[in-house]
C-alpha positions in Angstrom: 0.0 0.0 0.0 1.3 3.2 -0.8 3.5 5.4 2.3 2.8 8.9 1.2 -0.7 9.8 3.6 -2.3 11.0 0.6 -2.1 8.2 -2.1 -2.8 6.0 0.9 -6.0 7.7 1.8 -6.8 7.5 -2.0 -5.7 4.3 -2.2 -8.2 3.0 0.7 -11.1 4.8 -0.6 -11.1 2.4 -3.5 -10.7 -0.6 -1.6 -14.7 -0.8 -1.4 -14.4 -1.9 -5.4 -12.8 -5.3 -4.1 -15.2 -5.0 -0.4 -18.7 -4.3 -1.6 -19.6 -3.7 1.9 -22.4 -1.2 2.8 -22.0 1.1 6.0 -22.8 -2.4 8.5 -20.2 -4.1 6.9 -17.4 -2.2 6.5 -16.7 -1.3 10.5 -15.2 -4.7 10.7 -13.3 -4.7 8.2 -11.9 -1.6 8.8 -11.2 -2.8 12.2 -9.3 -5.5 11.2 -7.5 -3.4 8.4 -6.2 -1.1 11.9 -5.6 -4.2 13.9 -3.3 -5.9 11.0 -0.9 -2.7 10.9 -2.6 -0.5 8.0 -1.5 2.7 7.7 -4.4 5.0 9.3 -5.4 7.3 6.1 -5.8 4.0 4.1 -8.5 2.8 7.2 -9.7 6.0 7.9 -10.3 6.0 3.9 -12.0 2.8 3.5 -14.2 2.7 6.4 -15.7 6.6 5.2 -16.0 5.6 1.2 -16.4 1.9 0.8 -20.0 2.4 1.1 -20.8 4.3 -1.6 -17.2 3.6 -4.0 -18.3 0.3 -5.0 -20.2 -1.6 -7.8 -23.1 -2.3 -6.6 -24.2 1.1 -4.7 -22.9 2.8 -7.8 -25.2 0.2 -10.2 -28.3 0.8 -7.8 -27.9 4.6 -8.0 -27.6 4.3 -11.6 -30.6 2.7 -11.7 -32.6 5.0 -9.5 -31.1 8.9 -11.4 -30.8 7.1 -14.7 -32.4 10.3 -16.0 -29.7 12.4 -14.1 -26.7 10.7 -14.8 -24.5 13.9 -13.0 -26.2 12.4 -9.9 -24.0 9.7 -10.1 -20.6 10.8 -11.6 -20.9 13.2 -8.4 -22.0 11.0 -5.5 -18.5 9.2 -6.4 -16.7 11.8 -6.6 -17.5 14.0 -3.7 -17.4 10.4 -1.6 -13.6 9.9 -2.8 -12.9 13.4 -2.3 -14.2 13.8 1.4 -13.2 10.2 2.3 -9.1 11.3 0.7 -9.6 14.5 2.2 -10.3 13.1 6.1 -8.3 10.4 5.4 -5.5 12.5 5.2 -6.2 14.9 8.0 -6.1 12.1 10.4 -2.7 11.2 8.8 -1.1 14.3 10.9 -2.4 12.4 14.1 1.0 9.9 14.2 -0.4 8.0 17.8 -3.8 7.2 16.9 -4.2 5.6 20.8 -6.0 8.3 21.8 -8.7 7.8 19.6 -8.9 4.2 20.0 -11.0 1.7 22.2 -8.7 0.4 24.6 -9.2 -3.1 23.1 -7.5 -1.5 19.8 -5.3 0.4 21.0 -3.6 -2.4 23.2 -3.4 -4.8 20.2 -1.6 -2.2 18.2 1.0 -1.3 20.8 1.8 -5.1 20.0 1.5 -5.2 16.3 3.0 -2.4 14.9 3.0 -1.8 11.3 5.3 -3.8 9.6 9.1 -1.7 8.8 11.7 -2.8 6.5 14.7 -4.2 7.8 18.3 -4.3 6.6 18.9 -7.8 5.1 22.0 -9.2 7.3 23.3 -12.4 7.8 24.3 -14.3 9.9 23.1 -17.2 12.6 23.1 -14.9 15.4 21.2 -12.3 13.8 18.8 -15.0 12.3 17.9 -15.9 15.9 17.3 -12.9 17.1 14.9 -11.6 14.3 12.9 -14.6 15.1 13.0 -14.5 18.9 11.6 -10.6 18.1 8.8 -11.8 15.6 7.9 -14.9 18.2 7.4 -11.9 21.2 4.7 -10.1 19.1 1.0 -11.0 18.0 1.6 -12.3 14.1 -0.1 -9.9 11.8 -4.1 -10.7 11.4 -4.3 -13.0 14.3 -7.7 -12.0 16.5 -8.7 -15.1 18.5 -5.1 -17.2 19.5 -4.4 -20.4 21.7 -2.8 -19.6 24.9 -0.9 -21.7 26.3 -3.9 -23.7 28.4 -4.8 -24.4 24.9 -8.1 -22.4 25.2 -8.4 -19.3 23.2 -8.2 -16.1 24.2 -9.4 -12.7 23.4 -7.3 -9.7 22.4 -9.2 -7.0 24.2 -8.4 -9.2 27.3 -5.5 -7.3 28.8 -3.3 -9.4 26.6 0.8 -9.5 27.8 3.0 -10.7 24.6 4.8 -13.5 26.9 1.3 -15.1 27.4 0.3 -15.7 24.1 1.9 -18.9 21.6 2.2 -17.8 18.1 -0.2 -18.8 15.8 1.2 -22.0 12.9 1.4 -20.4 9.6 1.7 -24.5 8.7 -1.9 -24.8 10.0 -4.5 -27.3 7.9 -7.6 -26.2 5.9 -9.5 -27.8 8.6 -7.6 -25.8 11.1 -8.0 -22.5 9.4 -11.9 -22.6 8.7 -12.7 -23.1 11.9 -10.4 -20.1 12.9 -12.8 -18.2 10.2 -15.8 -19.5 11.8 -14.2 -18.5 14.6 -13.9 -15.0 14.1 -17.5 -14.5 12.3 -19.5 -15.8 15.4 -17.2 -13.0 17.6 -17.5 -10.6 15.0 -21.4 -11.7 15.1 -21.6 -11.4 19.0 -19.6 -8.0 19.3 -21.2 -6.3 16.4 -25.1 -7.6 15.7 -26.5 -6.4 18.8 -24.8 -2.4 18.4 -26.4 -2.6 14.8 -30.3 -4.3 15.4 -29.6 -1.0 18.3 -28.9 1.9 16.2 -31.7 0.0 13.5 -34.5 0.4 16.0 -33.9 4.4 16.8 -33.5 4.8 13.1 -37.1 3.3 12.3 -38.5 4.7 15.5 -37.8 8.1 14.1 -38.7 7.7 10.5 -42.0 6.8 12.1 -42.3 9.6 14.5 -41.1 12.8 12.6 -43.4 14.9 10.7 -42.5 14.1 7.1 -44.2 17.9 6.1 -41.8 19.6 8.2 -38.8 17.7 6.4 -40.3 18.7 3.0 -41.3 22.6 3.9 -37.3 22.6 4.6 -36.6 21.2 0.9 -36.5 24.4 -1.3 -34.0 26.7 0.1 -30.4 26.2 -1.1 -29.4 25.6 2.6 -32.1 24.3 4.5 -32.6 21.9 1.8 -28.8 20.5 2.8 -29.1 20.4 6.2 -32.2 19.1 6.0 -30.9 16.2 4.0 -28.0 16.0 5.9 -30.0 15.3 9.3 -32.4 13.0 7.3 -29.3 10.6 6.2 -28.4 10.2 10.1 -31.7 9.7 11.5 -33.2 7.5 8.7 -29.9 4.9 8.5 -30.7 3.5 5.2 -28.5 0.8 3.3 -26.2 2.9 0.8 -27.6 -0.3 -1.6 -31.1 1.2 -1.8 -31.0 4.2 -0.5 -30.8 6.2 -3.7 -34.3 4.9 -4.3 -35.4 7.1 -1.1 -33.5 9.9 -2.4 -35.3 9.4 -5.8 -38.6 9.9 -4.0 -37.4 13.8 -2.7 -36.4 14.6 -6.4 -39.0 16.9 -7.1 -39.2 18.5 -3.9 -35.4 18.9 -2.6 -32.5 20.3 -4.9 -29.9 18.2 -6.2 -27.4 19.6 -4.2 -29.3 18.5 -1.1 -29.9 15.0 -2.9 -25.7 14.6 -3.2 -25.7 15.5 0.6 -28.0 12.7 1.5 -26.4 10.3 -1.0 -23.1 11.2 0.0 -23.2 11.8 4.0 -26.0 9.2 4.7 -23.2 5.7 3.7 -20.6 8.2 6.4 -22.4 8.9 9.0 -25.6 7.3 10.4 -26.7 6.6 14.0 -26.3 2.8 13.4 -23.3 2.9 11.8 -22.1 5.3 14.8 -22.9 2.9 17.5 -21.1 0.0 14.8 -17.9 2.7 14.8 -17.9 3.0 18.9 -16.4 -1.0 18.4 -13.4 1.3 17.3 -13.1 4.8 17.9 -13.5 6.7 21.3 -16.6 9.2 21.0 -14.3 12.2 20.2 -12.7 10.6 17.3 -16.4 10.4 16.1 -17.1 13.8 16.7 -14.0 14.6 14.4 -15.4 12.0 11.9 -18.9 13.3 11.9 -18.0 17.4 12.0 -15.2 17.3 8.8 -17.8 14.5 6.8 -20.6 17.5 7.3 -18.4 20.3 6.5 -17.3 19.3 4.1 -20.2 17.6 2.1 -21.9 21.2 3.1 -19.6 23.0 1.0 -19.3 21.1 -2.1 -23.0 20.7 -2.4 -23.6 24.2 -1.4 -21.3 24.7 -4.4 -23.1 23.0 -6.8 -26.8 24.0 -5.6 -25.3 28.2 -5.8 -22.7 27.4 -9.0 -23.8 24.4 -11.1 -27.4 22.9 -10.6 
C-alpha cells in the first residue's frame, strides 16, 4: 500500500471496489485493516467511502437517477474526495491511541505496522529476528491459543509472553474453523450495536413529521441540512438508498440530494454505534463534523454554482 498519507487515503477509498460492503459491513473490516498494521489514512479511507465507492451502490444509484446521470458521476466523486480529504487529515495524528478503544489500542501497541529491515546475515542475527517476531502478536491473528490451549481474546488485557504464536503451517480444517471463529465474535460484538442503532433509526422515521422535512426542501441551505439530518436519522442501506432519495427529487435540490447520498453511507446513528467498536466518542465527533463540512460546502457549491 502506498506510504505517502495522501495516495494512501486515496488508495483505501477504493478498496470498497474489491469489499462491496455497505455502512454495517465495513466497521469490521476496517477494524481488522487497523488491527493488522494498516497505515491510518488508508482505514480512515476505507471505512468513510467503501459504502458508496463500490459496484453495486454505484449500479443501484444508476438505476434510481438514470435520467440524471451527474447524480451519479458526483455521488462518487464528492465520496472519494471527502473520504481522501479526512483520510489525510487524520494522517497528521501519528499516535492514533488516543482515539482508540482500549481493546485497539492495546493490540496495536503489539502489532505495529510492519518496517523494513536491513537484510544481514548471519546465525546470530537470524535468531534474534525470530526470537523478536515470536514476542509479538503475528499480523491478522484475532482469537489465539494460549498456552492452556483455550483461546483467548485480544481485548483481554493481553501480555505478549502469554500468548503462543499462531502456525502459519496450519491445515484447511484448522484454518476454517479459525474463520468460523472469528465470524461468530464478529457476530456477537457487532449484531446487537447494529439491530440497536436499527430500532432508533425506524423509530424516528415513524415519528417525525415528514411535512416539516419537505417545507425545509426548497432553500439552497435548509434543503442540505435538511438532508444531511435525514441521512443520520433515517440509516438507510447505501444499496437502496438512492431509491429514497429518488422519492425527494422533485421537492429537494440536487445539491441536497448529493448530501443525503453522499453523507448518509458516512455517518448514520447505526453505523455510529457500529464505529464506537473502534473509535472513542471524540474521534467520532471529528469523523462526523469534517464528513458535514465538508459535504456542506461542495454541495452548497453546486446548488449556488452548477445545478
Amino acid at each position: 500500500m502506498p506510504t505517502n498519507p495522501l495516495l494512501g487515503a486515496l488508495f483505501g477509498s477504493m478498496i470498497g471496489f474489491l469489499f462491496p460492503v455497505c455502512e454495517c459491513g465495513n466497521v469490521p473490516v476496517a477494524r481488522r485493516l487497523l488491527m493488522q498494521g494498516v497505515p491510518t489514512p488508508v482505514a480512515i479511507g476505507f471505512l468513510l467511502a467503501a459504502p458508496t465507492i463500490n459496484p453495486i451502490v454505484i449500479w443501484s444509484t444508476w438505476t434510481a437517477f438514470r435520467d440524471q446521470p451527474e447524480i451519479v458521476v458526483l455521488r462518487v466523486v464528492l465520496s472519494l474526495a471527502i473520504a481522501t480529504i479526512i483520510g489525510f487529515v487524520f494522517s497528521f495524528q501519528k499516535d492514533l491511541s488516543p482515539f482508540l478503544q482500549p481493546a485497539i489500542a492495546r493490540y496495536l501497541k503489539y502489532n505495529p505496522p510492519a518496517k523494513p529491515e536491513p537484510k544481514r546475515k548471519g546465525r546470530r542475527y537470524q535468531a534474534k529476528e525470530e526470537a523478536t517476531v515470536n514476542s509479538l502478536l503475528q499480523s491478522g491473528t484475532y482469537i489465539l491459543g494460549g498456552r492452556s490451549g483455550g483461546s483467548v481474546r485480544i481485548d483481554g488485557g493481553l501480555n505478549p509472553t502469554d500468548i503462543s504464536t499462531a502456525n502459519p503451517n496450519k491445515s484447511v480444517a484448522d484454518k476454517l474453523r479459525l474463520a468460523l471463529d472469528n465470524i461468530v465474535q464478529e457476530l456477537r460484538e457487532l449484531a446487537g450495536v447494529m439491530v440497536l442503532g436499527s430500532a432508533i433509526a425506524a423509530a424516528i422515521q415513524v415519528l417525525a413529521p415528514r411535512e416539516l422535512i419537505l417545507s425545509l426542501g426548497a432553500g439552497p441551505i435548509t434543503s442540505i441540512l435538511a438532508m444531511l439530518v435525514l441521512a443520520v436519522v433515517v440509516s438507510i442501506c447505501s444499496t437502496v438508498d438512492s431509491f429514497f432519495a429518488l422519492s425527494f427529487a422533485s421537492t429537494f435540490t440536487s445539491g441536497s440530494l448529493l448530501a443525503f447520498l453522499v453523507f448518509g453511507p458516512m455517518i448514520d446513528i447505526k453505523g455510529v454505534g457500529l464505529m464506537l467498536s473502534i473509535f472513542k466518542p471524540k474521534a467520532l465527533i471529528y469523523l462526523f463534523a469534517l464528513s458535514a463540512q465538508l459535504t456542506l460546502l461542495f454541495t452548497l457549491f453546486l446548488n449556488l454554482h452548477v445545478m
